[in-house]
ROBABA-610249 format. One record per residue: x, y, z of N, C-alpha, C, CB in turn; residue number from 1. Coordinates in steps of 0.2 Angstrom, whole numbers, padded with zeros to 4 digits. Last residue first. Glycine has a CB too. Layout:
BEGIN
X; Y; Z; X; Y; Z; X; Y; Z; X; Y; Z; NUM $
...
END
This chain:
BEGIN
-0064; -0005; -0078; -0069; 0000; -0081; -0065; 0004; -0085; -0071; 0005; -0076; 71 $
-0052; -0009; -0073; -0059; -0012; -0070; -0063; -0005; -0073; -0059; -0012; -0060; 70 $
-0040; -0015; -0079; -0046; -0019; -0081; -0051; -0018; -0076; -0045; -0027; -0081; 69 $
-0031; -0006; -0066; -0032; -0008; -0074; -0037; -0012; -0073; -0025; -0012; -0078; 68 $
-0038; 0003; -0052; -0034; 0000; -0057; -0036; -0002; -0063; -0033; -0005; -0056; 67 $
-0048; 0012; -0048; -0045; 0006; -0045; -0040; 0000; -0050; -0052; 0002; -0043; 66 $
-0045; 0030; -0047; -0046; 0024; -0050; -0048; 0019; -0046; -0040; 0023; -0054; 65 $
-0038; 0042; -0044; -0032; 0036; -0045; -0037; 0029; -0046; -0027; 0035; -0036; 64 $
-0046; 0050; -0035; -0043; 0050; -0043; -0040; 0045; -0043; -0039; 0055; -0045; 63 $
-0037; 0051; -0021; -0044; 0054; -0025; -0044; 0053; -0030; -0046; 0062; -0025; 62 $
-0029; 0049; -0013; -0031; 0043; -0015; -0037; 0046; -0018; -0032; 0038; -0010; 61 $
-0025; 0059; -0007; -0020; 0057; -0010; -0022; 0053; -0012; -0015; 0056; -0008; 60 $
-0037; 0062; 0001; -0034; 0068; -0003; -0030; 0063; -0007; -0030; 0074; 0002; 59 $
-0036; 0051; 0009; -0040; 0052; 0007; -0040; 0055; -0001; -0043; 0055; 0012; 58 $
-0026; 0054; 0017; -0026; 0049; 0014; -0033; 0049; 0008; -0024; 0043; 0019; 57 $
-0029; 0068; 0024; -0025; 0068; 0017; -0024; 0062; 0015; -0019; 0072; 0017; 56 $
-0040; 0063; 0032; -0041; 0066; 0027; -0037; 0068; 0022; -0043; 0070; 0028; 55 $
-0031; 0055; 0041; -0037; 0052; 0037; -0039; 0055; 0031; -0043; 0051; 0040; 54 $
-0024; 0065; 0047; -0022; 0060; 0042; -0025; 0055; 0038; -0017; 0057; 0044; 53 $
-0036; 0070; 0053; -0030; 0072; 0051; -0027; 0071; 0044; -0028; 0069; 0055; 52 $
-0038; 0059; 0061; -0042; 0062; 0057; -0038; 0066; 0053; -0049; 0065; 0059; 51 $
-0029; 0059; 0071; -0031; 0054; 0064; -0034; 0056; 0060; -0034; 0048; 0064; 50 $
-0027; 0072; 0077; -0021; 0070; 0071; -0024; 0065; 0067; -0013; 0067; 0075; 49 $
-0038; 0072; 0086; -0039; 0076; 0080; -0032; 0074; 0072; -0039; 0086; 0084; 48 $
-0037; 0062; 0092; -0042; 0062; 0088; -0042; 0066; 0082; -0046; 0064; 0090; 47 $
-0025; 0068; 0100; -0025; 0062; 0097; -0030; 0062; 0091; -0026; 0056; 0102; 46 $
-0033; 0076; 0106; -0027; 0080; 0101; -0027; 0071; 0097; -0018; 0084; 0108; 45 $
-0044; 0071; 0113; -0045; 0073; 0108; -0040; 0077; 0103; -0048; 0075; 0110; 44 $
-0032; 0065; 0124; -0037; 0060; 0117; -0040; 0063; 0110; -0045; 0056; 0121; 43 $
-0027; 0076; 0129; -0022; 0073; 0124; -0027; 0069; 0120; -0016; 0068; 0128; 42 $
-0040; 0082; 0135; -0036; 0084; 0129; -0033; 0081; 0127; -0034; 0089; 0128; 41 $
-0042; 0071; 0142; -0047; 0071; 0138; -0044; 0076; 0134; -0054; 0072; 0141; 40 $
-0032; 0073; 0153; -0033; 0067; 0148; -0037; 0068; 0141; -0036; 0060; 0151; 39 $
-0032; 0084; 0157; -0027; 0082; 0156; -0028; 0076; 0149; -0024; 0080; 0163; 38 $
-0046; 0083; 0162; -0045; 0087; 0161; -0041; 0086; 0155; -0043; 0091; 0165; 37 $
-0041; 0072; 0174; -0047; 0070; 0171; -0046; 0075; 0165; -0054; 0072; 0176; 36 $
-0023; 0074; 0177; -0032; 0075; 0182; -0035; 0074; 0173; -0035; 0087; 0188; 35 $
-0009; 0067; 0175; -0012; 0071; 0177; -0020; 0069; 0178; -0009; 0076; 0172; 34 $
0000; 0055; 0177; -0002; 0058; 0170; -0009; 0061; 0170; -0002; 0053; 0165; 33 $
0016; 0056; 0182; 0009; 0057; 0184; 0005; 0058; 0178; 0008; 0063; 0190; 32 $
0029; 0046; 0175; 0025; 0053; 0177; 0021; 0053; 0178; 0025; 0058; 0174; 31 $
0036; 0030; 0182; 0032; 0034; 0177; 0030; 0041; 0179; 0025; 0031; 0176; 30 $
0052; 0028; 0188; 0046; 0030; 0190; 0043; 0033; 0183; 0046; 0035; 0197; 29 $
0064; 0021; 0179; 0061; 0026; 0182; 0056; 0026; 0183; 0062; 0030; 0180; 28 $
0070; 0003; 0183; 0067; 0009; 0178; 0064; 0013; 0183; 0062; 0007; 0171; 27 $
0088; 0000; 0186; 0082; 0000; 0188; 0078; 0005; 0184; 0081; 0000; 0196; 26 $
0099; -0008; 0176; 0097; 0000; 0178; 0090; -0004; 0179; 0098; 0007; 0171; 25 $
0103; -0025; 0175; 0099; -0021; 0171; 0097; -0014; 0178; 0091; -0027; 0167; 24 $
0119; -0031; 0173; 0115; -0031; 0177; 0107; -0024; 0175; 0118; -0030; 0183; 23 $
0124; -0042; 0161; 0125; -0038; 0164; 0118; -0034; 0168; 0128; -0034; 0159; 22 $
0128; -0062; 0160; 0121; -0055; 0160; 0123; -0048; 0163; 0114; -0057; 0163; 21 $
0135; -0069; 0165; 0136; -0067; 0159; 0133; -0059; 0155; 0134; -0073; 0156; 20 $
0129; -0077; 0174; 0134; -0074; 0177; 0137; -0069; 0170; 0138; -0080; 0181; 19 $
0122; -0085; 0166; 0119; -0080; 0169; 0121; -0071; 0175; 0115; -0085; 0172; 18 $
0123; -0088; 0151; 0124; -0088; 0157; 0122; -0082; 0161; 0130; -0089; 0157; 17 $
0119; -0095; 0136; 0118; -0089; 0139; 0119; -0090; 0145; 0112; -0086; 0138; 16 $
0124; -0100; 0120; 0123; -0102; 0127; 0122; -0096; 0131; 0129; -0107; 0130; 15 $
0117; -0095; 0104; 0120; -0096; 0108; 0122; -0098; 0116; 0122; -0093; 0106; 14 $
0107; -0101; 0092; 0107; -0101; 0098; 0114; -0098; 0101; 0105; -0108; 0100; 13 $
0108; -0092; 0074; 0111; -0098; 0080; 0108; -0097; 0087; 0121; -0098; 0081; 12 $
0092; -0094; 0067; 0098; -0092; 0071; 0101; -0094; 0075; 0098; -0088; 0073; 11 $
0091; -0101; 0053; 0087; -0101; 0059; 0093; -0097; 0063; 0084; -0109; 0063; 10 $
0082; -0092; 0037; 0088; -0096; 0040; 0087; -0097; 0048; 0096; -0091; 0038; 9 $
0068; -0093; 0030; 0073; -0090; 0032; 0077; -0094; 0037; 0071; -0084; 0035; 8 $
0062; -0103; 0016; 0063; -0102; 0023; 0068; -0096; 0024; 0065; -0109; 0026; 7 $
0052; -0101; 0002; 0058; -0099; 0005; 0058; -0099; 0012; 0059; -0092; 0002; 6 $
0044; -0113; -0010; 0044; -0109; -0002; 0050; -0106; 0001; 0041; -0113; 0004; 5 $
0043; -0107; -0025; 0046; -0112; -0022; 0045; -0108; -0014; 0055; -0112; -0025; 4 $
0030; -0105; -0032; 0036; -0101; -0032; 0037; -0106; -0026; 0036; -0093; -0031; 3 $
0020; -0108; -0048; 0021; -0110; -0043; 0029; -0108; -0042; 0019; -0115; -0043; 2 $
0008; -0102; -0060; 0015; -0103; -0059; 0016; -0104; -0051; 0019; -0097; -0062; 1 $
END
């Protein structure tokens, strides 16, 4: 069965001036992001959340098969 292709609609252009544009806040300086130390615990705090969440995807995906018609 064959489904018709659906475009999404295009959006209007509108004209853009430049005298129109409000002036953009200059951005703040980044924060130091500290000594050697500093980093290698956020990567391993990082490390440790995916795994993390690897293991209760894991958990929540125990049992569940692979669907109909496969066994």
């Amino acid at each position: 069965m064959a489904f018709p292709r659906l475009s999404a609609p295009r959006p209007r252009r509108l004209p853009v001036h430049a005298a129109a544009l409000p002036a953009l806040p200059a951005l703040p300086a980044l924060a130091d992001a500290g000594g050697t130390d500093e980093r290698l615990w956020l990567l391993g705090g990082l490390a440790f959340a995916l795994a993390g969440a690897g293991a209760v995807a894991r958990a929540a995906a125990r049992g569940r098969g692979r669907g109909r018609g496969h066994g």
